[in-house]
Backbone bond lengths (Angstrom), bond angles and torsions (degrees), N, CA, C in turn:
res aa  C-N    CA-C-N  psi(-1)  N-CA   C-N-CA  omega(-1)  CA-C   N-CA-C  phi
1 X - - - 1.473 - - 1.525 109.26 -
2 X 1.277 121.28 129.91 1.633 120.96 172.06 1.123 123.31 -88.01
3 X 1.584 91.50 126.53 1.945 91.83 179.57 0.864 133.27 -90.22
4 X 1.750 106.13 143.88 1.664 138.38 -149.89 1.680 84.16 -41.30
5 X 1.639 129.05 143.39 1.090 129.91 136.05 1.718 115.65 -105.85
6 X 1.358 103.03 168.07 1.522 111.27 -154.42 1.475 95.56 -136.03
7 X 1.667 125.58 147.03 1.459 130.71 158.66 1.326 121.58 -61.51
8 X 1.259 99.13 117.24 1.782 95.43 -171.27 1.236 118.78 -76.31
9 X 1.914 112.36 8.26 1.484 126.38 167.60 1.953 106.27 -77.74
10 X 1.143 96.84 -81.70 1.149 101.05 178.28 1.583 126.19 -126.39
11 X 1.293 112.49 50.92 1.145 126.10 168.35 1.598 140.09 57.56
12 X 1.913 94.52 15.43 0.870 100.86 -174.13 1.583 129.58 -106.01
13 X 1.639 121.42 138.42 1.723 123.66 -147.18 1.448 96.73 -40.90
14 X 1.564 111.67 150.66 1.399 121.15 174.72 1.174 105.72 -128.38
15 X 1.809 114.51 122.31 1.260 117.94 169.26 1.561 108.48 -111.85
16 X 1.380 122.46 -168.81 2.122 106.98 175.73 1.467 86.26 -65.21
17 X 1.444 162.12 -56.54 1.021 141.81 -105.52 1.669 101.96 -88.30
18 X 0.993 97.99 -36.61 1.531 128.76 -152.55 2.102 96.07 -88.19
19 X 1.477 110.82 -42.97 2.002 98.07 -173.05 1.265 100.17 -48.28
20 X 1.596 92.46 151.35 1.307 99.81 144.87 1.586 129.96 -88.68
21 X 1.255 112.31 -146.91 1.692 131.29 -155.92 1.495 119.59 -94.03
22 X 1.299 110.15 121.35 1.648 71.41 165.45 1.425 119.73 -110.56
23 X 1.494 154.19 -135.43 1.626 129.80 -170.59 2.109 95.44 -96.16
24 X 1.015 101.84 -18.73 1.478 105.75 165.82 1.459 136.75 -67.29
25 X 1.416 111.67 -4.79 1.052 109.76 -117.84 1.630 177.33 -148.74
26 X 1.265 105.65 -163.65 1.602 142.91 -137.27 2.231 71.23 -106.08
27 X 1.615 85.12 142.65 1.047 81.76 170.04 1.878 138.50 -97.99
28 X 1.548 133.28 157.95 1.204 119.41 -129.81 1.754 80.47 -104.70
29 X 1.221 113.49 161.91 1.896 105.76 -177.70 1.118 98.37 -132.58
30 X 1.626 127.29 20.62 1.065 124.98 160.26 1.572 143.97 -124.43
31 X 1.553 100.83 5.44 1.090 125.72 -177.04 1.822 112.55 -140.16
32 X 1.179 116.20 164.78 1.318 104.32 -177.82 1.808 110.64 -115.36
33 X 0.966 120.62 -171.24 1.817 130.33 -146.53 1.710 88.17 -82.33
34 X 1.606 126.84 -43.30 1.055 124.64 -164.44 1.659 106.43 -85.59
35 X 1.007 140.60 -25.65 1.582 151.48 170.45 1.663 97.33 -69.16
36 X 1.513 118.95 -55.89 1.830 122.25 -147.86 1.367 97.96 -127.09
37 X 1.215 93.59 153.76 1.717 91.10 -170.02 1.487 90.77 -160.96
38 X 1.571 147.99 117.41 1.498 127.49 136.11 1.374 91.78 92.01
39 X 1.633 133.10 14.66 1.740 133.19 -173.47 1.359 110.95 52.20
40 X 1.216 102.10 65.99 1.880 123.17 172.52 1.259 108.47 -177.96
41 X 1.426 128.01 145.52 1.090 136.57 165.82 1.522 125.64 -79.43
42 X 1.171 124.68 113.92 1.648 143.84 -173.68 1.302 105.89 -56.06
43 X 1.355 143.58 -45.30 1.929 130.05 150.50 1.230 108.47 -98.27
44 X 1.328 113.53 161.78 1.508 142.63 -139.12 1.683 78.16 -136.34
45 X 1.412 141.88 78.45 1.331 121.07 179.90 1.380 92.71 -157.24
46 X 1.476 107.11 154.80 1.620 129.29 -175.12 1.824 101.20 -61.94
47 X 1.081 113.02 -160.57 1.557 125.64 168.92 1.059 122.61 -101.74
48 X 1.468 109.08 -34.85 1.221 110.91 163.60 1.329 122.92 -66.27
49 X 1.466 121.27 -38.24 1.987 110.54 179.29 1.763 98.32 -81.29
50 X 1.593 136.91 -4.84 1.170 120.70 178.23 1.917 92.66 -87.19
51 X 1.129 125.83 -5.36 1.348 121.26 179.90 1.859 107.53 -77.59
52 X 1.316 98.04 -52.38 1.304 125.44 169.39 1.205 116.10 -34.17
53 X 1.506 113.48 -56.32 1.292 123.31 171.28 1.709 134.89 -72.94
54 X 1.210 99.97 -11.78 1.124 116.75 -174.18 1.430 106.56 -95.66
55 X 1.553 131.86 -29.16 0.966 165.54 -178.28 1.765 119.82 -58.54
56 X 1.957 86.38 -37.58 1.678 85.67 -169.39 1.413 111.47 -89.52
57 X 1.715 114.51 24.53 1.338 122.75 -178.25 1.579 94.02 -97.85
58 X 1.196 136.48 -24.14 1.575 138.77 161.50 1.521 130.10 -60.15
59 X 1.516 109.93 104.03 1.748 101.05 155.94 1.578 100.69 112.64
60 X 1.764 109.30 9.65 1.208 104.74 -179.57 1.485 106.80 -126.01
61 X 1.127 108.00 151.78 2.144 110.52 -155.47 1.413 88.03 -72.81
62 X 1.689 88.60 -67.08 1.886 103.39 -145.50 1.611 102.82 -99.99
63 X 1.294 100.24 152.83 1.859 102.27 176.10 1.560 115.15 104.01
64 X 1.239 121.42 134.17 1.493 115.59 163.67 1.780 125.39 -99.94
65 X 1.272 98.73 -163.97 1.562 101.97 -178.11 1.356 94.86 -91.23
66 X 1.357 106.53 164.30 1.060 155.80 -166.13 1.486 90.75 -68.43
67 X 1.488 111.63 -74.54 1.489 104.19 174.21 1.796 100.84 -159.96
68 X 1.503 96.47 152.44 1.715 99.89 -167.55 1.427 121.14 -33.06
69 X 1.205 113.52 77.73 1.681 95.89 -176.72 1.707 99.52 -121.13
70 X 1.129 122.11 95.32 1.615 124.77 177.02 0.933 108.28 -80.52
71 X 1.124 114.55 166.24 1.594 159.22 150.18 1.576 138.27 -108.83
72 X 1.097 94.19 152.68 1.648 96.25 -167.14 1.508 119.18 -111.38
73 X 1.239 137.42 111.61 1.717 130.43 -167.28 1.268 92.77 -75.60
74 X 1.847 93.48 171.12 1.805 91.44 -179.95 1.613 111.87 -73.17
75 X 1.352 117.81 -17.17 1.875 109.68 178.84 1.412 92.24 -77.67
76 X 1.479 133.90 4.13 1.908 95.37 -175.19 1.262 134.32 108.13
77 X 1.612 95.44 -25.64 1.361 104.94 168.79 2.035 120.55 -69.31
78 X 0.918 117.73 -179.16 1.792 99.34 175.00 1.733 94.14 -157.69
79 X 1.484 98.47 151.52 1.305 137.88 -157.76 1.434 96.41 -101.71
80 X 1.326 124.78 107.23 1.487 124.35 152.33 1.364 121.89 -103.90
81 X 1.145 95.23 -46.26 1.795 91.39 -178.21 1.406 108.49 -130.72
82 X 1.430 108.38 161.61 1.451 94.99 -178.96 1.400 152.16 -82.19
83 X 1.099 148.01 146.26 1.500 143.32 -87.76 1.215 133.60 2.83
84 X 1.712 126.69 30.07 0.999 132.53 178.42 1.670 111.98 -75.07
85 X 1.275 115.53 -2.05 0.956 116.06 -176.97 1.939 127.61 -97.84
86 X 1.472 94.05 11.86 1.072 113.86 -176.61 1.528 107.96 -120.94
87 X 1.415 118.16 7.38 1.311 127.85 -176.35 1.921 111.28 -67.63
88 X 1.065 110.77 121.64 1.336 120.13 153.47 1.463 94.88 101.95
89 X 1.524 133.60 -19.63 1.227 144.20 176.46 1.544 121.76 -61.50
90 X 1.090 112.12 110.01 1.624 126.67 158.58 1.794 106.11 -11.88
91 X 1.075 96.21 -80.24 1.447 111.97 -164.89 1.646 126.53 -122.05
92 X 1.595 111.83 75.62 0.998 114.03 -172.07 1.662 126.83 -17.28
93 X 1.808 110.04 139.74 1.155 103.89 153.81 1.587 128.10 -82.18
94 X 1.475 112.57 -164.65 1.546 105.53 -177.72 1.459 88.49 -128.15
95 X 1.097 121.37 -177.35 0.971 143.50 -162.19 2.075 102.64 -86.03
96 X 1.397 109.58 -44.07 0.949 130.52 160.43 1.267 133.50 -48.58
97 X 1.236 94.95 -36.07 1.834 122.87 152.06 1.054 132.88 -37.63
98 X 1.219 92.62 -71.72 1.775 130.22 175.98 1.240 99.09 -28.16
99 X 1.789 97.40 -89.67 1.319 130.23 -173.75 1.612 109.02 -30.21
100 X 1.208 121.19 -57.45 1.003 115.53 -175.36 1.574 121.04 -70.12
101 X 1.004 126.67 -29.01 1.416 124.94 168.59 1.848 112.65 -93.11
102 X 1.222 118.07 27.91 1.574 133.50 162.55 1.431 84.65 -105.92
103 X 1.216 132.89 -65.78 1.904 112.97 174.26 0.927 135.86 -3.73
104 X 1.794 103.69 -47.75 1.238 112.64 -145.66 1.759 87.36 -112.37
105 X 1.159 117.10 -30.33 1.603 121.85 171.69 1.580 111.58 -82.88
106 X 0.975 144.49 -14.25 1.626 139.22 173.51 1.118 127.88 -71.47
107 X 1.583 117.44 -44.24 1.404 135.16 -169.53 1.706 93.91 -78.06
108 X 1.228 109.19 -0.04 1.986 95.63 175.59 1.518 99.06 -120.62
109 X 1.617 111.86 18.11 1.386 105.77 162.55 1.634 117.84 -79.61
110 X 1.395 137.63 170.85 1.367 138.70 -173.88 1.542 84.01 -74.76
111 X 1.278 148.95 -82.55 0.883 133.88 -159.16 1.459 151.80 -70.00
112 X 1.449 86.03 -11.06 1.612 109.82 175.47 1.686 112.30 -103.25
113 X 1.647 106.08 -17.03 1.402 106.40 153.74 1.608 137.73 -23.82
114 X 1.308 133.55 132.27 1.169 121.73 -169.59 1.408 93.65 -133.65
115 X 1.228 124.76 152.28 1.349 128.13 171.84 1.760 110.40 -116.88
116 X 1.715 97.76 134.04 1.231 110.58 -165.89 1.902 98.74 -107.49
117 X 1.333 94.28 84.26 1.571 120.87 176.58 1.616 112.29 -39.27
118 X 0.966 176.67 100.76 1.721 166.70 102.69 1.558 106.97 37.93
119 X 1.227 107.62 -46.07 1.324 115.07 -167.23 1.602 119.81 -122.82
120 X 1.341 109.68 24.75 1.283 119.86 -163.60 1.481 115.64 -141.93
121 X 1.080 138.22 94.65 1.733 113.12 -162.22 1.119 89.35 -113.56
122 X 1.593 148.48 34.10 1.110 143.52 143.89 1.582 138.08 -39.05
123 X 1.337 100.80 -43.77 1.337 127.95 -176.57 1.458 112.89 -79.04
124 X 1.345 104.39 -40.80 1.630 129.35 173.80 1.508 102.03 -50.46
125 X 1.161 115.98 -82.76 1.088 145.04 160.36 2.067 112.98 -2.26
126 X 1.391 91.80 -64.40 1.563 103.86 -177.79 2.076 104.52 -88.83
127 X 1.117 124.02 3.42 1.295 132.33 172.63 1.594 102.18 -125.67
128 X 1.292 110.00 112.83 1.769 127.06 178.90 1.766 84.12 -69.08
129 X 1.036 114.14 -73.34 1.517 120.93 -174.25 1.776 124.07 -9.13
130 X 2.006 98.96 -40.78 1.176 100.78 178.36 1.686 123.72 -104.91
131 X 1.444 90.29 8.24 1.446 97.87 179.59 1.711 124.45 -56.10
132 X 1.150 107.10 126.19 1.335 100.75 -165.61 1.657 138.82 95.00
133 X 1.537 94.01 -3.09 1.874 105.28 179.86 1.539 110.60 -69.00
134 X 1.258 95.67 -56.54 1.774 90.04 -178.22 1.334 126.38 -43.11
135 X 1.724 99.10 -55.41 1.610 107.47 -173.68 1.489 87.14 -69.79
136 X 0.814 145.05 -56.00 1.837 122.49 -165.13 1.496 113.65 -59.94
137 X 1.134 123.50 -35.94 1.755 122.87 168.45 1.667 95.93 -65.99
138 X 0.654 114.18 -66.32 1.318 106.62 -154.93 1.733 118.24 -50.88
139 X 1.236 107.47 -43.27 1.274 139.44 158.69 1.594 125.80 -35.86
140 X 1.736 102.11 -59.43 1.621 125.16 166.98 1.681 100.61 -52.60
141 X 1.567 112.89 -58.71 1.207 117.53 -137.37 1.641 82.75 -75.24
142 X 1.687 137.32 -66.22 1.246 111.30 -172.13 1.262 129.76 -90.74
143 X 1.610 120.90 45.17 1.191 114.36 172.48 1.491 91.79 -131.07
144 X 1.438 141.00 -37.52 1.415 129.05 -156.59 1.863 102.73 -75.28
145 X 0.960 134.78 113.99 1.651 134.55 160.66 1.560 120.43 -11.61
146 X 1.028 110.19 -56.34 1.501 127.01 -148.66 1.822 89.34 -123.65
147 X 1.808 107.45 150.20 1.553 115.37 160.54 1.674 95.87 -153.44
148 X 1.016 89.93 158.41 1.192 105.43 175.36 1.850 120.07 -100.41
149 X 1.763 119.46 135.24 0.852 94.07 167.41 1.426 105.29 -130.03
150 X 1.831 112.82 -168.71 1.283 105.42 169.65 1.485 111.86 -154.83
151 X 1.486 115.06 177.85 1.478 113.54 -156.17 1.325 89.77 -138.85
152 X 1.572 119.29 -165.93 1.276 136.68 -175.88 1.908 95.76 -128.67
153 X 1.090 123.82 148.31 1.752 120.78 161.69 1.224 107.41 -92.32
154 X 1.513 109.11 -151.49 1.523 107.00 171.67 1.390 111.18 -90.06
155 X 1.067 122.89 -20.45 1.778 134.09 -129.39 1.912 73.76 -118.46
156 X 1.286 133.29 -16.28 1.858 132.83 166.74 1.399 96.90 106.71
157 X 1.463 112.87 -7.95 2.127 88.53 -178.54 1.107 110.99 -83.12
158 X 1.130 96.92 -179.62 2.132 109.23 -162.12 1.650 86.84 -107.73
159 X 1.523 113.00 137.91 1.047 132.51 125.38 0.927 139.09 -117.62
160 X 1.710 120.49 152.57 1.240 140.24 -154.19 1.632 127.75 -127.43
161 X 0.868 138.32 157.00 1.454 122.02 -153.56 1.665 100.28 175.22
162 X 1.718 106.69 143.60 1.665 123.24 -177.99 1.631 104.78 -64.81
163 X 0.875 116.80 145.00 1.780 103.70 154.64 1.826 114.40 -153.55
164 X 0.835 113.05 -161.89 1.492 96.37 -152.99 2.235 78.82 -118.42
165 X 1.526 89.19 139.70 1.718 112.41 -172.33 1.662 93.04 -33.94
166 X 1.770 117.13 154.04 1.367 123.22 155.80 1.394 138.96 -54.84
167 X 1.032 117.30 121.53 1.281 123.56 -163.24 1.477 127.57 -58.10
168 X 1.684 92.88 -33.74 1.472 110.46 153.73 1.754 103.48 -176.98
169 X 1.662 89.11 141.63 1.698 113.42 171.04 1.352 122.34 -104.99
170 X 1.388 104.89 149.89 1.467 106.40 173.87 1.603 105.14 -116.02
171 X 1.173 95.82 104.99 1.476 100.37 -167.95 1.155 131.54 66.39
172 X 1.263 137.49 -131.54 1.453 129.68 -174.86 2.183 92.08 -134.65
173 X 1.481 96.47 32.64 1.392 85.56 -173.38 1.779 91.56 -127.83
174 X 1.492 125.36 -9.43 1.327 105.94 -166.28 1.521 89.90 -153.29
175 X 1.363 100.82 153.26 1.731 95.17 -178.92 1.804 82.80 -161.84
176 X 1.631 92.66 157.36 1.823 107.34 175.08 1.140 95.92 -129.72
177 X 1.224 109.54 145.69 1.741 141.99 173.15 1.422 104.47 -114.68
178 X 1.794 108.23 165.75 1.363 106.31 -171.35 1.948 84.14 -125.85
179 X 1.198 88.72 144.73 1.776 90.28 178.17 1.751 108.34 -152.21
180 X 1.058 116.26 -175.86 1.412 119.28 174.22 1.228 106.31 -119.25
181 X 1.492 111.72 141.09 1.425 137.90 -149.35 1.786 114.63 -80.55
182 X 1.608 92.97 -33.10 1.723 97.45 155.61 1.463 147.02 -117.46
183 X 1.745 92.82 44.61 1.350 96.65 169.48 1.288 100.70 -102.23
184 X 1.577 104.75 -173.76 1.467 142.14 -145.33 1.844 90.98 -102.54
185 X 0.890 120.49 16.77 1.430 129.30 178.77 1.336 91.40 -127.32
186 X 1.548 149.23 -36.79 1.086 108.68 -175.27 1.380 120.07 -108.48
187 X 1.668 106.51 -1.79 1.785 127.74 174.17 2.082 96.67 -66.79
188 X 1.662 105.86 -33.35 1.625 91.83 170.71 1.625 114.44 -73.24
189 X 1.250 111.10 -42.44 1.522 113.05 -164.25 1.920 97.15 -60.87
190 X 1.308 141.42 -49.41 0.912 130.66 141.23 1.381 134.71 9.79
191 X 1.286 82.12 -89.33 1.851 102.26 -170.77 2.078 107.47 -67.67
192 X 1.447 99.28 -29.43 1.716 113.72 178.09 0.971 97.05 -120.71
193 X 1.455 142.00 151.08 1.499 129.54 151.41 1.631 112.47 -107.46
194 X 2.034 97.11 -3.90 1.739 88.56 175.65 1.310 117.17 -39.21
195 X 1.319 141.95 169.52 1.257 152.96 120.31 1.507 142.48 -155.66
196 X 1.211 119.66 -172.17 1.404 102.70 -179.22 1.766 100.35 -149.10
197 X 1.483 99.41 168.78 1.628 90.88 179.42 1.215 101.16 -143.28
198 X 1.343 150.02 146.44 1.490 146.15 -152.58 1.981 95.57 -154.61
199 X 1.091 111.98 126.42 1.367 154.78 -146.02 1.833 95.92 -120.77
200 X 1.624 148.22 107.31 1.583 150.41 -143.05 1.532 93.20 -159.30
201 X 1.741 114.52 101.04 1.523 125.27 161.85 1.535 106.33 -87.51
202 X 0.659 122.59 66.89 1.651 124.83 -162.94 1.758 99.95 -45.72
203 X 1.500 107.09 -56.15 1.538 108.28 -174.28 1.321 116.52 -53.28
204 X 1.639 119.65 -35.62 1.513 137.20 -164.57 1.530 77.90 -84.16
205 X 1.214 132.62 -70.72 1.726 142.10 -133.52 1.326 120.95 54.62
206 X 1.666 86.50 75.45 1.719 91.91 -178.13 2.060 69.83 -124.76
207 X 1.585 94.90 -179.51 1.244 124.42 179.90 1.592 105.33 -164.39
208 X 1.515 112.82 138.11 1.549 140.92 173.42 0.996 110.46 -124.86
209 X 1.585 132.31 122.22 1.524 146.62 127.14 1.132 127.28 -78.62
210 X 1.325 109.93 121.74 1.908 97.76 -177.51 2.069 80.19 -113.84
211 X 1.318 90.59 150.98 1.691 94.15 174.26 2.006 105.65 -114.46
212 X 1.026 116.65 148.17 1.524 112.81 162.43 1.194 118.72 156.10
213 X 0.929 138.76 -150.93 2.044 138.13 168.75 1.212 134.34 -78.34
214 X 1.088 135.88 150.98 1.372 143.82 -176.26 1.734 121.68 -114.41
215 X 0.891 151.64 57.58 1.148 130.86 166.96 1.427 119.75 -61.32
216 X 1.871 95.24 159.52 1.621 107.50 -178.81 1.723 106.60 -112.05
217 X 1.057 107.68 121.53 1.742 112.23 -172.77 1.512 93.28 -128.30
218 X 1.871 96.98 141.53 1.686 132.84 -144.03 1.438 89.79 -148.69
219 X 1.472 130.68 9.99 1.583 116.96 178.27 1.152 107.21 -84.95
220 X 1.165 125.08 157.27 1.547 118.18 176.77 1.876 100.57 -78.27
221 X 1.066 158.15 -38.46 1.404 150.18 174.14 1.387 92.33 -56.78
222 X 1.333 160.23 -30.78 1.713 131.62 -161.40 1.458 62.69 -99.08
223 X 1.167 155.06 -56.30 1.744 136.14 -131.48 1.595 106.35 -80.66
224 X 1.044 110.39 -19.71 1.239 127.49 176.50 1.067 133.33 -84.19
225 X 1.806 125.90 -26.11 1.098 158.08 -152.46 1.940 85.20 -99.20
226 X 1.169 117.93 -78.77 1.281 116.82 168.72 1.719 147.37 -51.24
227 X 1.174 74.38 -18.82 1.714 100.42 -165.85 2.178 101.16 -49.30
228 X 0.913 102.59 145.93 1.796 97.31 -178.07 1.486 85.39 -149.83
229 X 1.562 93.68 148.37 1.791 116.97 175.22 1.593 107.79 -69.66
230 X 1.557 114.23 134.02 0.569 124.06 177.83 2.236 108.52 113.14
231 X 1.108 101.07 -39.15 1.504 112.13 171.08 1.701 116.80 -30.19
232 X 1.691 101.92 -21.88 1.577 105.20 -171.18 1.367 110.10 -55.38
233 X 1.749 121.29 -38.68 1.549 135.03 179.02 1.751 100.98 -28.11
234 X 1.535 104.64 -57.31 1.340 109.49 -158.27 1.227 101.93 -90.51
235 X 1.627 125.02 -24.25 1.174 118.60 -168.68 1.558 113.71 -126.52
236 X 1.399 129.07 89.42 1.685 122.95 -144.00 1.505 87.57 -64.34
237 X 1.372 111.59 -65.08 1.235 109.14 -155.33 1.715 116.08 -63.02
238 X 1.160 126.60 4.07 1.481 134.25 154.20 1.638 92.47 88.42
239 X 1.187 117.25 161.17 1.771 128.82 165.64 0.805 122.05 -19.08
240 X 1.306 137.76 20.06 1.611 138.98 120.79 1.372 137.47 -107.10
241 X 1.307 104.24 12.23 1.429 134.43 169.63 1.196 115.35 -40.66
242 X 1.590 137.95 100.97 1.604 135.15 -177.95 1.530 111.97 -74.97
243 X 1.413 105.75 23.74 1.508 98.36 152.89 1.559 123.29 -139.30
244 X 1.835 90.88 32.67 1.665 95.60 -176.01 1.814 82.15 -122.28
245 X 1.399 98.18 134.64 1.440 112.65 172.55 1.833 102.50 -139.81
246 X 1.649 96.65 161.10 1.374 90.81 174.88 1.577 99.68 -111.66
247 X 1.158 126.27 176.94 1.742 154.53 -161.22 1.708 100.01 -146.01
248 X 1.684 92.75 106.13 1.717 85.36 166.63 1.651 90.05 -121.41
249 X 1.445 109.60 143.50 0.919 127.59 140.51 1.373 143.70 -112.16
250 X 1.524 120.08 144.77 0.944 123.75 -152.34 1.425 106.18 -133.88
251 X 1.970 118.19 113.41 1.423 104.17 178.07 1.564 140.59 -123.86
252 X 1.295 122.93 162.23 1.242 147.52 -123.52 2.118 91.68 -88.12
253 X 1.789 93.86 -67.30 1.104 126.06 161.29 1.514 121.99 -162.18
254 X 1.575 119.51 -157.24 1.199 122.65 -171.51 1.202 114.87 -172.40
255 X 1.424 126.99 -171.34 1.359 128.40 -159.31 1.554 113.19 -157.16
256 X 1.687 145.42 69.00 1.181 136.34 176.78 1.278 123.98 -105.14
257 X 1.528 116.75 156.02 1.223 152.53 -130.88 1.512 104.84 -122.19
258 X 0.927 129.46 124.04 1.678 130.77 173.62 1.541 106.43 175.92
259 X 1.517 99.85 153.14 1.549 96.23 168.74 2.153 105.90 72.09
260 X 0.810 94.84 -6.60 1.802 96.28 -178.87 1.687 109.67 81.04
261 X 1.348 97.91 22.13 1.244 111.77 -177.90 1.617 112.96 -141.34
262 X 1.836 99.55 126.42 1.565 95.71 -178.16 1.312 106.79 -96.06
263 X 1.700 130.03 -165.99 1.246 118.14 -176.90 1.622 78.33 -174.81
264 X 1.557 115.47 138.67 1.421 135.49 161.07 1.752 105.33 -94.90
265 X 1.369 105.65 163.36 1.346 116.05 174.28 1.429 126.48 169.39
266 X 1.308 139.03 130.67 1.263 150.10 -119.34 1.841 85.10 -128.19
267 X 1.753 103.69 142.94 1.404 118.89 -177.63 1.094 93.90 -144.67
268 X 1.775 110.25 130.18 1.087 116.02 178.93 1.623 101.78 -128.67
């Protein structure tokens, strides 16, 4: 079965009929006819008034749109005309509704994407949405004990597993773990290097995913770089031990949770 693609303007289902243009053109597979036109975008408008707009198809009985321009909620369902978006539902949303959970679905569109720079809080800055990511990773990562990470098998499922906090990060983009060199966690990271690592304030109830790669490093300088007194317990033969390896990961982006509110966001 092929999966649903969506306008990374305003979220609405994309079939061939429906892309738009590009200045050639060749048609665009990421945007649709009413957003792109000729490799340019047809409104000149923030995310917030394309939310707005998308919005005034909610909470009204009688009447249609103007012309097919959908939208997509964050479960999947999609918005053609207006109050269609309350179809089949128990308990209507509001319009207010909407809006607010397009918040939380826009900023992971291609275009409404924002990138949350390391070295840049510019971007931060002009997106309320990301206010506050860094200091909360950064924060999670050296104070919580325990993180969780995870791998891919062969067979594609994810496993997941406790491990003890990073030993040290560089920023909120790279962090090393200490692991042993012949488990079944690092024969996957190997063979996959996807991964992800997830960061649990249980008392606060916040939650962090960072998504991205894993390598396994066996040099003696990363083994060394981490190495802390006392490690002999786990590792007899001490920092040259062929079953002490380090795990850096390094990520792509991520996705945290706080406040009853999640938020995606891209690190470059």
């Amino acid at each position: 079965m092929e999966k649903m693609r969506f306008c990374q303007s305003c979220g609405m289902p994309l079939t061939d009929e429906v892309l738009g243009t590009n200045a050639d053109g060749s048609k665009n597979e990421d945007y649709c006819m009413y957003c792109y036109r000729d490799g340019k975008f047809l409104q000149e408008c923030t995310m917030e008034e394309m939310i707005e707009h998308c919005a005034q198809f909610v909470g009204a009985v009688n009447g249609r749109s103007s012309e097919s321009h959908a939208s997509s909620l964050a479960d999947g369902r999609v918005v053609t005309d207006e109050g269609k978006a309350n179809e089949g539902l128990e308990k209507p949303i509001t319009k207010e509704e909407y809006i607010g959970m397009m918040k939380t679905y826009f900023p992971q569109l291609k275009r409404w994407r924002k990138t949350l720079n390391v070295s840049n809080d510019e971007v931060v800055n002009v997106n309320p949405a990301l206010a506050g990511i860094k200091e909360l990773i950064a924060q999670m990562a050296d104070s919580l004990p325990v993180a969780y990470i995870s791998s891919v098998d062969q067979e594609g499922f994810p496993w997941s597993k406790a491990i003890l906090k990073p030993r040290k990060r560089e920023g909120i983009k790279t962090f090393y773990f200490t692991t042993n060199t012949f488990s079944i966690r690092v024969a996957q990271y190997k063979a996959n290097p996807k991964a992800s690592i997830y960061f649990c304030d249980a008392k606060g109830f916040k939650g962090m995913m960072l998504r991205g790669t894993m390598e396994v490093l066996t040099d003696a300088e990363s083994k060394e770089m981490i190495w802390r007194k006392g490690d002999e317990q786990y590792y007899p033969e001490g920092v040259t031990d062929p079953n002490y390896c380090v795990l850096k990961f390094t990520a792509i982006d991520g996705r945290f949770y706080s406040d009853f509110y999640p938020r995606s966001f891209v690190i470059e």
